[in-house]
N, C-alpha and C positions, 0 to 999 in steps of 0.2 A: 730535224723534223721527223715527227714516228712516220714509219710504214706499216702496210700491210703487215711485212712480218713480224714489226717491233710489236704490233697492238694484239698479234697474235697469241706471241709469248708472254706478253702481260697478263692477257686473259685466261693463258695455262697458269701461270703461276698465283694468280689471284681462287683460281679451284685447287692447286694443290693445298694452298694454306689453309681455304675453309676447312679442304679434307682430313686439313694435319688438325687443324684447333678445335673443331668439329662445327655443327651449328653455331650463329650467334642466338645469345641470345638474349634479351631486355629484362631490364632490372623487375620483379615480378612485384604484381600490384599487392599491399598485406591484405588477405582476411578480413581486416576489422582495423578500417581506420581510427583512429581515437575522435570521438565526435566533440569540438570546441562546444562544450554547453554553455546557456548563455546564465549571466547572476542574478538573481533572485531577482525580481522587479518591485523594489522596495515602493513606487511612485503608486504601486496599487492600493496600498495602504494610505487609511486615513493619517494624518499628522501626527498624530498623540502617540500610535501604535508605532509610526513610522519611525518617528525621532526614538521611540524605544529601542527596539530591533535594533537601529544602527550603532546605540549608543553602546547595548551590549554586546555588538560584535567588535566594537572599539575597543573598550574594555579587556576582553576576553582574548582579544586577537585569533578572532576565526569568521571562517566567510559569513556575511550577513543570511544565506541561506538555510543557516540553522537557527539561526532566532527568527527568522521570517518563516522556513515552514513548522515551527513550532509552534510558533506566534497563531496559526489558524488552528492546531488542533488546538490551543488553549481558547479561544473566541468559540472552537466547534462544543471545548466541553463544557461551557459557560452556558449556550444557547442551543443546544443539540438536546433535543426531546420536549422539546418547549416551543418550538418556531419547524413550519414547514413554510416550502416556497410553491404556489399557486404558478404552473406553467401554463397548461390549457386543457380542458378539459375534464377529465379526471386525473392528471397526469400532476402529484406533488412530489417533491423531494423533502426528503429531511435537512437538516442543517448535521447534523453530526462524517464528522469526517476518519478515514485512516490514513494517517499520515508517517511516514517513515524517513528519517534522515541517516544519511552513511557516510562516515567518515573515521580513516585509521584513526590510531591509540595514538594519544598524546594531543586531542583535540581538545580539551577539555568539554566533552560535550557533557560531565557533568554539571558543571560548574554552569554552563550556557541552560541546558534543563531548571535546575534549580532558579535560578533567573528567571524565567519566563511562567515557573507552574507556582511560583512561590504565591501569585492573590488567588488560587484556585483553594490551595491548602488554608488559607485567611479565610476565605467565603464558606468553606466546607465547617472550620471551626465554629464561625458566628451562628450557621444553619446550627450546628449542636446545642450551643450556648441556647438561643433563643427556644429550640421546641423544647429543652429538658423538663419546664415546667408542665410541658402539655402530654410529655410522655409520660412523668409520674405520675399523674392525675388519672390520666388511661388506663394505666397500671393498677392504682387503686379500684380504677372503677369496673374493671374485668375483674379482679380478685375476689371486690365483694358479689360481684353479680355470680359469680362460680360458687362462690360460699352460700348465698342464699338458695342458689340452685341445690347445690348439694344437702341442704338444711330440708327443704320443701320435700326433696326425692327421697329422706329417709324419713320424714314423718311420713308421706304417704305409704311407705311399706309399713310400716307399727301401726297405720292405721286400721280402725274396724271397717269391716265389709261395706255397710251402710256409709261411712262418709271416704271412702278410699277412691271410689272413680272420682268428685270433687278435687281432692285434694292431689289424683296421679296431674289432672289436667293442669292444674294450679303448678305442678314440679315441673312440668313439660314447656308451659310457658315461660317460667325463669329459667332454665337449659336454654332454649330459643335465644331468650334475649343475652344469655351468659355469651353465645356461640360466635350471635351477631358482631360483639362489642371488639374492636381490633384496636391493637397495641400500634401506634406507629413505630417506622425501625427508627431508627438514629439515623439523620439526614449521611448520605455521604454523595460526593460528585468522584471519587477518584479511587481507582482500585492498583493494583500493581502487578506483580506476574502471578494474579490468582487462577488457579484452575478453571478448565469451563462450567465446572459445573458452580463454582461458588459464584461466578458471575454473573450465572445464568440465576442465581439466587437473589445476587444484589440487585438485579435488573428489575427481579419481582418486588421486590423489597420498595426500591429506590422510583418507584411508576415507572419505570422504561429507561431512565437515564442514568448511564452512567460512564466515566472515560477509562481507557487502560492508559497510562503515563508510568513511561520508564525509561532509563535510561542503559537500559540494557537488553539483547534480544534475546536472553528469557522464556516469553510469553509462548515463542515459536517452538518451541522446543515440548512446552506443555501443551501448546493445541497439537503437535503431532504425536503425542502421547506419553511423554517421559513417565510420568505417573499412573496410567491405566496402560498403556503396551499399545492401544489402537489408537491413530488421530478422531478427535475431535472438535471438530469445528462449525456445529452445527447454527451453537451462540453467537457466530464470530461474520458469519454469512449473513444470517438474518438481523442480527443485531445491526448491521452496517446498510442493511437495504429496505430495512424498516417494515419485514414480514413477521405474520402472527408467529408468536414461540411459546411452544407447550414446555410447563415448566413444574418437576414434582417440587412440594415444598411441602414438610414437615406432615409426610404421607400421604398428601392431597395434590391432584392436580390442578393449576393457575394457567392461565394463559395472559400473555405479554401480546397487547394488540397492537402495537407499535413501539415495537423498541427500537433505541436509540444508543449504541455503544460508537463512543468514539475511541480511537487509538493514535497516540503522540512516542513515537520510539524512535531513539537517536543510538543506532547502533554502530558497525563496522564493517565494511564491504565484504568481508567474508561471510557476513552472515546472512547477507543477501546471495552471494552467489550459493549456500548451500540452502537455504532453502525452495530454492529452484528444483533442489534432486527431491524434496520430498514431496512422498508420492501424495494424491490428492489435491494439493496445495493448489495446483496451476487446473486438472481437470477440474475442480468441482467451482473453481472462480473466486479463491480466495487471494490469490496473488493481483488478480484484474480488481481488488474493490480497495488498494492503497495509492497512494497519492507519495511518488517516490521525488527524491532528491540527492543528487551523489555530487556536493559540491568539489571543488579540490582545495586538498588543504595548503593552509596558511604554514606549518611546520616549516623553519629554515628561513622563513619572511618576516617573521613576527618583530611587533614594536618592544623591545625593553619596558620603555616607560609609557603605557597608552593613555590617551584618556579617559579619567572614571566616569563612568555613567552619573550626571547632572541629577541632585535628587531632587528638583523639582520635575523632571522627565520619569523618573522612577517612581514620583509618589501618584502622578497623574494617573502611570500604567495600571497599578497596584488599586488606586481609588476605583477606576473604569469599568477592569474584568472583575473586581470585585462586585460593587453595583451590579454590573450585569446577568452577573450569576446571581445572585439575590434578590434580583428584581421578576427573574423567572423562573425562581425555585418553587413556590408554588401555584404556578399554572396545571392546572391538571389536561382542559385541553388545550393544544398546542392553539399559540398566534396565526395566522395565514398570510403569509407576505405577499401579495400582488405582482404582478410586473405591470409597468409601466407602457403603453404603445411601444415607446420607444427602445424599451428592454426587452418587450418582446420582439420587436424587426431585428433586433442584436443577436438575441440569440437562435433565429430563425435561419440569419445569415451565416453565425455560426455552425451551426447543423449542415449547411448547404454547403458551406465551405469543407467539412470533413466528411461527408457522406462518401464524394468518390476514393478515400485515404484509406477510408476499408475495404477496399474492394482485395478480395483472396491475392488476387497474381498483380496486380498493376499497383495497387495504393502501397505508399510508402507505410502504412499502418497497419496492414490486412493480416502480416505474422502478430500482430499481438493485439487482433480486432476485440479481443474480449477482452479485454483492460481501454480502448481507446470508445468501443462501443458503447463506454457509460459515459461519455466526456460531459455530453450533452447536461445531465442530469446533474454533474458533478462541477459542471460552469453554472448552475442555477443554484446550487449549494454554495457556493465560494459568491456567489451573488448577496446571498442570501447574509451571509456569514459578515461581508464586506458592510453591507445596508445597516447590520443593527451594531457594529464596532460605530459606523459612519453618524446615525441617530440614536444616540445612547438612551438616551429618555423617553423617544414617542416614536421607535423604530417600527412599531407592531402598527402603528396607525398610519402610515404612508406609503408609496407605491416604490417600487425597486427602479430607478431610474435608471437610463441610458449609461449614462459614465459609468457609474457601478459594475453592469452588466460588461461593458468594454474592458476595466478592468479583472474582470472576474475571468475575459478570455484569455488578458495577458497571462493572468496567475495557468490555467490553464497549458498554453503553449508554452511555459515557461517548464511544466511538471509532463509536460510532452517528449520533449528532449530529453529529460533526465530520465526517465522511464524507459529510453528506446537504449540508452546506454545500459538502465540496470537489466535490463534483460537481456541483451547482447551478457553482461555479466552471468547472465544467469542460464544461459545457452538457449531462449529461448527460439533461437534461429537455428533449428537441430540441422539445419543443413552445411552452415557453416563451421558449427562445434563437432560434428563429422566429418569435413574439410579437413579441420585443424586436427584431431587425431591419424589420420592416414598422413600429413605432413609431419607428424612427429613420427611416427613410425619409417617416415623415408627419410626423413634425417639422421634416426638412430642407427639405420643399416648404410646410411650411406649409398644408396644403390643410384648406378648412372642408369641403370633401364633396371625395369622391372614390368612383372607380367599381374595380370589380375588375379592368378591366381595363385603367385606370390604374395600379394596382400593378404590374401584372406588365409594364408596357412599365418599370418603372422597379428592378425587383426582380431579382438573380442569377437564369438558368436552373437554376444549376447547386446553388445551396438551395433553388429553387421550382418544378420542372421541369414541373408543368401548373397550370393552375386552381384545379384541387379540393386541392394542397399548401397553397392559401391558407385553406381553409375553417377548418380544426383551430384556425390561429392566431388567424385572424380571432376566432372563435366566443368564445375568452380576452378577447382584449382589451378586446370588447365585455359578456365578463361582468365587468372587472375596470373599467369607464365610461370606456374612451377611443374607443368609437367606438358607432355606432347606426347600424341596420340600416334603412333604407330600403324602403316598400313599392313594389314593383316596378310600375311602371305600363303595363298591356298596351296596344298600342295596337290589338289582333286583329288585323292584316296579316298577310302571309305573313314569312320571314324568319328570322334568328338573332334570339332573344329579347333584351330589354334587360339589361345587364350590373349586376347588384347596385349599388346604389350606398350609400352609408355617411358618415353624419353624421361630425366629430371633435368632440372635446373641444377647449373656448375655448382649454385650456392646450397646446395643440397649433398652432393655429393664429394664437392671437393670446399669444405667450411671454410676455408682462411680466404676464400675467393671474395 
């Protein structure tokens, strides 16, 4: 039976061990859990589109959420500059979308691209085929109108004094009319990693619409200036949020009163995490205007022999976005799509529901509030987008109903998740991706204590430019058990005070632990 002095000596020898092994201490929480994102929500898609998507991700052996978020930038560049969506008030959205998908090499996301853009490329043909009669004609008929012009403006200088003001007048009106007469361009819906400025050209060209489709990240590399030395992205902002754009063309200034660029790009996670570092990108809001998806790959799962995509499923798809890009190719002004009562208490609710997400400190949205702050506008698009896949023939003539609008939050909350992940990718949590460099830097030294002002002899000025840039991370790390805060021991001299010092975690400093 213990005694007094047995429970004594337990409780000595229970502090000599703490003293000998030192602190315990608990396994520490990581950084950046990996967030389970959830699959594409194919059910938001109409049947036709629906059975496509899945059929090509059958095929192809890769997640459905690359033919599903392609599948909207192909519907955005079909009906994008031709359809806006009526919310309330003055308050419309366009239908054109930026849409990006990311997944390592060996995805075949070309092959999945190709698949899904192949009736854009069909519909862009036919648009040529069919105006070429009406472009040659144009052509003719500015030629000769220039030529009579030029005919009229040289007999009026041979002319005598007496009939020369007639005959200036006479030259001046066929100039006029030479000037009036315009050539159409050659229809086109689809551009590839052209520069901003050619875009900004086709945009004039093309009445406001026009999509970037690529299956490579490219594009990013020329809006940050590979070609001119300075980012440019002034096309790429406004083209995506449907503001005026002042455009030179052929030494004259045009203006673009609602343009319509969509973007469809299936790249590779690295090129989302570096475009995070370029500068602009994220200040001036072009990282907040894409609609991201970072599914995981199928590599290492894959079927041998899948099923091929059914060609009555394929001829449907190919018939649909075809039609529908054709049937609003020459809308000059855009359709108005309504909401319904019922689509508007959906996405009112919607609004209500994410309002408090962006709050700075408390909303789980409030670090990436300028990408989450357009959602609104962006579930009325994907509404929108949804309604005229959903009524292929009299989509322009009917109200955007309830289920549409429900679905359009799914898609939504679906491109919610994947977005909180690419930016964790893309550090846009600078508090954490500061975290994580000071833990790399205590794992490379190994150090079982160290002092604050031990880090900063060994830390970038240029990520930790004073003292107090250490505190914020610090303060993490130590809630998440890699490191403990030291009490400060005065010594009452005069002097600069003692410099924080800070316990590590064993697995920090003793690795095989």
């Amino acid at each position: 039976m213990p005694t007094p002095e047995t429970d004594l000596w337990a409780g000595f020898d229970a502090l000599t061990a703490q003293d000998v092994t030192g602190p315990v201490w608990d396994e520490p929480v990581p950084l950046t859990v990996r967030r389970e994102l959830p699959a594409f929500p194919l059910g938001t898609l109409p049947p036709w589109l629906r059975d496509y998507v899945a059929a090509v991700a059958e095929e192809t052996q890769t997640p459905a959420d690359m033919a599903g978020s392609l599948a909207l930038a192909v519907l955005a560049s079909a009906a994008g500059g031709r359809t806006v969506v009526h919310i309330r008030g003055r308050w419309r959205e366009p239908t054109n979308l930026f849409v990006v998908v990311a997944l390592p090499p060996a995805n075949r996301k070309s092959a999945v691209f190709s698949l899904m853009t192949e009736p854009l490329y069909i519909a862009e043909k036919t648009m040529v085929t069919e105006s070429a009669s009406r472009i040659v004609e144009a052509e003719l008929t500015a030629r000769l109108a220039k030529e009579a012009a030029d005919h009229a403006a040289a007999k009026a200088a041979r002319a005598e004094s007496g009939k020369r003001d007639e005959l200036v007048a006479e030259a001046i009106g066929l100039a006029q009319v030479a000037e009036s007469l315009t050539v159409p361009a050659v229809p086109r819906l689809l551009a590839d990693d052209a520069t901003p400025e050619v875009i900004a050209s086709l945009l004039a060209e093309q009445g406001g619409r026009l999509a970037v489709m690529s299956a490579e990240g490219g594009i990013f590399d020329i809006i940050a200036g590979r070609y001119s030395g300075t980012p440019n992205m002034e096309v790429f902002l406004k083209g995506q949020a449907g503001d005026r754009l002042r455009v030179d063309r052929r030494g004259r200034e045009e203006f673009i009163e609602s343009p319509a660029l969509t973007m469809g790009l299936a790249v590779q996670p690295s090129v989302l995490k570096d475009i995070g570092k370029i500068k602009g990108f994220d200040e001036r809001g072009l990282l907040a205007r894409f609609l991201y998806a970072l599914p995981q790959s199928l590599v290492g799962r894959r079927k041998i022999l899948p099923d091929p995509i059914p060609d009555a499923v394929a001829e449907t798809y190919e018939r649909n976005i075809t039609a529908l890009a054709l049937a609003l190719a020459d809308w000059t002004d855009p359709a108005v799509l309504q909401l319904s009562p019922g689509a508007h208490d959906a996405l009112v609710a919607f609004e209500e529901r994410q309002e408090p997400r962006l709050e700075e400190k408390r909303g789980d949205l409030g670090h990436v509030s300028k990408w989450a702050g357009k959602l609104a506008g962006t579930t009325a698009r994907l509404a929108g987008l949804l309604h005229l896949a959903t009524h292929l023939k009299d989509g322009h003539t009917k109200p955007i109903d309830a289920d549409t609008l429900h679905a359009a939050v799914q898609l939504t909350d679906y491109f919610t998740d994947h977005a909180l992940s690419v930016f964790d990718l893309m550090g846009a949590d600078d508090t954490a991706n500061r975290a994580r460099t000071i833990l790399d830097t205590l794992r490379t030294h190994q150090w079982a204590e160290v002092s604050k002002r031990d880090l900063m002899v060994k830390l970038s000025r240029s990520e930790f430019p004073t003292a107090a840039d250490l505190d914020t991370p610090l303060e993490l790390l130590e809630d998440h058990g890699y490191i403990r805060r030291q009490a400060i021991q005065r010594t009452g001299g005069r002097g600069r005070p003692p410099s924080p010092r800070y316990l590590t975690h064993p697995q920090i400093h003793e690795p095989t632990i």
